[in-house]
N, C-alpha and C positions, 0 to 999 in steps of 0.2 A: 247790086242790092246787098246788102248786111244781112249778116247772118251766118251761124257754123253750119247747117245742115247744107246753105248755101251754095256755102264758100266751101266745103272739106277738103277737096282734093287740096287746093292749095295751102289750108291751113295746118292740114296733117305732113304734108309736104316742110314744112315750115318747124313744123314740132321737130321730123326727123330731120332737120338740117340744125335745130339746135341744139339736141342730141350728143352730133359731131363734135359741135363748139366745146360742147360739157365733157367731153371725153378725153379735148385738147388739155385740159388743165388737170382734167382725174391722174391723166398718164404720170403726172409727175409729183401729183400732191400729197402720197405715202412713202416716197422713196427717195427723193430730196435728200431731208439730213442724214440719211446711213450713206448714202451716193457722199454728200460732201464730205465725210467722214472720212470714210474709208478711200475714196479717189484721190482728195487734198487736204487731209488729216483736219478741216474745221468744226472745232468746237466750240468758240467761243460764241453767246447765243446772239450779240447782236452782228459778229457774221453772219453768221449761219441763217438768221432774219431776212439779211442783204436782200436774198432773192425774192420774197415776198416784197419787201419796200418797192426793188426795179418795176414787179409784175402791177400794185397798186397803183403807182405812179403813173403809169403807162395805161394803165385800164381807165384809171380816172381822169387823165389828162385827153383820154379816146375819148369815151363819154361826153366832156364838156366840146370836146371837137364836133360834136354833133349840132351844137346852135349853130357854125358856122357852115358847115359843110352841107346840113340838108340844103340851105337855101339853094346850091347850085345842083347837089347831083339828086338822082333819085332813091329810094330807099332800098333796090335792087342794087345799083351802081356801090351803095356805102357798102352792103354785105357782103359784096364781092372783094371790094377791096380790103375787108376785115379777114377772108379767107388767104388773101395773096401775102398778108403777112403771119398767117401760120406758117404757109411751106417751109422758112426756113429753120420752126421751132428745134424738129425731131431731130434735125441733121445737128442742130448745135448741143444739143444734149446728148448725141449722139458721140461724136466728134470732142469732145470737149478736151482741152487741154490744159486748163486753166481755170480759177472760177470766174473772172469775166465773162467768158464765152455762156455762163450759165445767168450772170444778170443779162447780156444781150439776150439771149432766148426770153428770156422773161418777160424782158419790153418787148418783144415782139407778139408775145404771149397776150401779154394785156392789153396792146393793139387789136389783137383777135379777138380778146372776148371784149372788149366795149364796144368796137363797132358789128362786128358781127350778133353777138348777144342782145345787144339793146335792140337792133336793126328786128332782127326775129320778132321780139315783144309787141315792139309800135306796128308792125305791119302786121301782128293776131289780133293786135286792138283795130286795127283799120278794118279790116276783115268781118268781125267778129259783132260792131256796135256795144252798145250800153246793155244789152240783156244781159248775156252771156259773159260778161268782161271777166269777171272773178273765174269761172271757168275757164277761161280762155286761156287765161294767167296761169291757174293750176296746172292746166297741162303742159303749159310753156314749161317752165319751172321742175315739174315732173321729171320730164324728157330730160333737161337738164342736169338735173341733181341724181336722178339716180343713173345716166351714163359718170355723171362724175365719181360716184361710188362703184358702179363695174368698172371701170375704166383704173379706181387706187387699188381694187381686190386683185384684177389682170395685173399691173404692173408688180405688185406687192410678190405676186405666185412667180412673175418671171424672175422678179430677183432674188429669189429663195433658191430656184433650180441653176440659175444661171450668173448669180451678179447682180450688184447693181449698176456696173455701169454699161453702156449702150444697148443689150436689148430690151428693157426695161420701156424703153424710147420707140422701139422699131414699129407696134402699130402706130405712130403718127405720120408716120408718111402715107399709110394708107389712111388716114382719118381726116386730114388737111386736104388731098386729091381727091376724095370722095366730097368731101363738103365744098369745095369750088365748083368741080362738076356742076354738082345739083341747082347750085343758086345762081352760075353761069346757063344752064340749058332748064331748069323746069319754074325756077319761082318769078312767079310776074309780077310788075309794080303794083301798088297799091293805092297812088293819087288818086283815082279815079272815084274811089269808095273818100276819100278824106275830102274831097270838095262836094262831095253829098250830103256826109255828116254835117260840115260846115256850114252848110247855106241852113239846115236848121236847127242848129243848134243857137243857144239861150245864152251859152255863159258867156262873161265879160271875156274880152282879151285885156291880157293886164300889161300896162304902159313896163314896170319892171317887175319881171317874171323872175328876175333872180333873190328879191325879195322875199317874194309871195314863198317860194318854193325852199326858201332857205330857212326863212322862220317865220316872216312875219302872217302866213296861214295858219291859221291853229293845228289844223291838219295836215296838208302837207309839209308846215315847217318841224312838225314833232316827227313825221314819219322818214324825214331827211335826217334830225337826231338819229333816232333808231336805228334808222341804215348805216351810219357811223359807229354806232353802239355793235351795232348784231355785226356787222364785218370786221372792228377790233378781235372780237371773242372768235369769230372765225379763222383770224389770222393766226390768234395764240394756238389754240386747237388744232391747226394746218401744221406751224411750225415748231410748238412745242411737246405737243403730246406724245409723237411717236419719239421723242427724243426721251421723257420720262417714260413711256412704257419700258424703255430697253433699258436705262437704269433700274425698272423695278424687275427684270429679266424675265419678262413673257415671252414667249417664243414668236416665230413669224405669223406662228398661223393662227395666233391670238391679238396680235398686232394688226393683224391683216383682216381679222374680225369685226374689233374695235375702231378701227377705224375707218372700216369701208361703211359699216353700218350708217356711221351718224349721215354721212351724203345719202347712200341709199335712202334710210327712212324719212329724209328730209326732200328727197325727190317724189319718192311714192306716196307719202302722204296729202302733199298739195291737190293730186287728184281730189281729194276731201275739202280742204282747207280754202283752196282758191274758190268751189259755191258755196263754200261755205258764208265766204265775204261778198258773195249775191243777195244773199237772204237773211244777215243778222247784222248787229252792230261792228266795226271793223273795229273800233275804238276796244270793245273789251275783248275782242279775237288778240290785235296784236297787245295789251297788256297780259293777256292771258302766256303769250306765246314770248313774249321778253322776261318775264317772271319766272318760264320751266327752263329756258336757257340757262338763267344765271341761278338756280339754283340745283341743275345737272352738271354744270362746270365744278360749282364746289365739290359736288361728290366724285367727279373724277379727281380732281387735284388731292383727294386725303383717303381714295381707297386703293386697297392692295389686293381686291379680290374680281378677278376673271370678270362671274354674272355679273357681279355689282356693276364693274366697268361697261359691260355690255349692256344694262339696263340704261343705265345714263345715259350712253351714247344714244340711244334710243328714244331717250329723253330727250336730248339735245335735237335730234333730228326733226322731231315731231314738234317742239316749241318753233325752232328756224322755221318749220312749212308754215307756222300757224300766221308767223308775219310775212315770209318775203311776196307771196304774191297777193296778198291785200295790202302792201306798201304801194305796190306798182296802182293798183287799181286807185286806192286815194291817191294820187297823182293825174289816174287819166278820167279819173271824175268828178277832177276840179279845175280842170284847164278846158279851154276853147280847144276844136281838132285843130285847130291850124297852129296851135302853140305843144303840142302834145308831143310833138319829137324833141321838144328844148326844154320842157320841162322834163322827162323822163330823162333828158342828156345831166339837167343839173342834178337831179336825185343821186342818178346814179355813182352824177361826180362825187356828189358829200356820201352818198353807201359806199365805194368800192374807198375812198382816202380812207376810210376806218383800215381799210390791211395798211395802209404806210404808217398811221398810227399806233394802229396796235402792232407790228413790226416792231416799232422805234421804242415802243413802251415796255413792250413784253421783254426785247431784246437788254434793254437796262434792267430791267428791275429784275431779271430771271440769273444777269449776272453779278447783280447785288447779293438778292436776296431767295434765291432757289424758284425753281418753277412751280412747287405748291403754293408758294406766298402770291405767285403774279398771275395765276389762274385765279384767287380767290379774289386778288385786285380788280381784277377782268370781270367777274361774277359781280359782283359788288356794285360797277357801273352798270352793267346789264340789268339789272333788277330796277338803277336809279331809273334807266329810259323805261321801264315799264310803269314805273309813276307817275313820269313826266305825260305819257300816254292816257293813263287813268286821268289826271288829271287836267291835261289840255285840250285832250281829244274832243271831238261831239260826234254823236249820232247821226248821221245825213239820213238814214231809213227813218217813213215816217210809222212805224210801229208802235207797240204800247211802254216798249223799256225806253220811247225817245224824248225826254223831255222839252218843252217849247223851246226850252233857251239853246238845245243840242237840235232842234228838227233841221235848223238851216246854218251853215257853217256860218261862223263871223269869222269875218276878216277885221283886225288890230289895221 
């Protein structure tokens, strides 16, 4: 039977497994450009990008791996295999001789979190049902984002006392072995709950879901924009910011601030944000939450002062939780269950392409025309998908903010 009071053991189980996942990418995601820097003298920014392109690619190209793959294995079987390609993350970051050896990690990386990361989500939604889902989300997301924020503070601190190259890396071999463990001996399928759902559930299954879910839903095809929008600006922010803070010469443990924050409050907030998207319009949530983005990027791109910096971030953090897990939820409350691993697979494919994107975009135009022009770039779009939102989105709650024409989505 459905349900979190239900289901906890396993779904908390699940929380802390993806957790791990979020911590696999935290390890490396503040310490990156100084490591390239200093290891293999790279400066130039659409190198020094590279690695986020390999990780995108690979994360994205996971993700859409999941329309084919569910069909044979089960959704225990795909997370497992999402963890067998961490093991070799730490050692090649570790190890590294080369910056090859650092895009290899990175596909292996984005290996990890598409199949591993999405795995976790579909299977809290299996768990979980239609009540609870925004919740469900939230704390998915939670768990997530802010191990991604402890996990950039820890590396950030080892590389101040020690370097940054290889211990920086070293909790991932314990972080990789632990999350295999777990999803090999404790987590259990979840088919069982999805063929319950399914036999009552209403909604259509749609003949082409890559449509529906790419654009031609009003709702889910704006929130697959968005996911491209909001993980551009994440890519820029991933790889450029710490590279401007140390041109504006903050020290580590202001860097190490600023930047562990924006994950942190963007993890710990979703506890809020994900019921939030139970109980209100999701439509003005995520315009609300694409609007503080791109307009907390601008003010990092043009200040030079510590709070201000850290307020932003703070900013930034809190717009990202307002969308990413009421993205997820418009996706799985407008697909059939028996279509909800394939839609959540193509979301995620058009959300995680925004880092090869923004990678590819940042990385030009930062060595055009400086990194405050191409954050403001970055902002710019961000703000466009929150009108695109305001304005394409509809209401699915039947409430008094919900106008007839928004009470029931229309599908173009």
């Amino acid at each position: 039977m459905q349900g979190l009071s239900k289901n906890r053991f396993q779904f908390y189980l699940l929380v802390l497994v993806n957790a791990f996942v979020g911590s696999m990418v935290g390890l490396e995601r503040a310490v990156i450009p100084q490591f390239a820097k200093e290891k293999f003298g790279i400066e130039v920014h659409v190198a020094l990008l590279s690695f986020i392109m390999a990780f995108g690619i690979s994360k994205a190209l996971s993700n859409l791996s999941i329309l084919a793959i569910q069909k044979r294995f089960t959704r225990k079987t795909i997370l497992i295999f999402g963890w067998v390609f961490a093991l070799p993350v730490p050692l090649l970051l570790m190890y590294a001789n080369s910056w090859s050896w650092i895009l290899l990690a990175n596909i292996f990386l984005g290996i990890n979190q598409g199949l591993a990361w999405s795995t976790t989500v579909i299977m809290k939604i299996d768990l979980v049902g239609s009540k609870n889902r925004g919740l469900a989300m939230g704390i998915n997301e939670f768990a997530g984002y802010l191990s991604v924020g402890i996990a950039s503070y820890l590396a950030v601190q080892i590389a101040s006392q020690y370097g940054y190259a290889f211990y920086p890396f070293l909790p991932g071999i314990f972080i990789a072995v632990t999350g295999l463990l777990l999803s090999i001996l404790l987590v259990k399928d979840t088919a069982p709950f999805v063929a319950v759902e399914s036999a009552a559930s209403k909604l259509p299954i749609y003949s082409n879901l890559f449509h529906q879910v790419s654009w031609r839903h009003r709702n889910m095809g704006s929130v697959s924009v968005n996911g491209v929008l909001n993980n551009m600006n994440d890519a820029v922010v991933w790889g450029l910011v710490p590279v401007m803070l140390i041109q504006k010469h903050f020290s580590s443990m202001e860097m190490a601030a600023i930047i562990g924050l924006y994950p942190a409050v963007w993890g710990f907030s979703q506890l809020f944000t994900g019921r939030l998207g139970d109980t209100h319009c999701k439509k003005q949530i995520i315009t609300a939450g694409m609007l503080l983005q791109g307009l907390s990027i601008i003010v990092i791109a043009f200040s030079h002062q510590f709070i201000t910096l850290l307020a932003a971030s703070f900013i930034l953090g809190f717009g990202t939780a307002l969308v990413y897990p009421n993205f997820l939820t418009v996706i799985a409350e407008n697909v059939h269950p028996q279509q909800r691993a394939q839609a959540m697979g193509l979301f995620r494919f058009w959300r995680d392409s925004g880092y090869v994107i923004g990678a590819i975009l940042a990385g030009i135009l930062a060595d055009i025309f400086g990194i405050e022009k191409t954050l403001l770039v970055i902002a710019i779009l961000t703000i466009g998908g929150a009108v695109l939102a305001h304005v394409r989105m509809c209401c699915t709650l039947r409430k008094w903010w919900a106008s007839n024409e928004c009470a029931v989505v229309a599908v173009y």
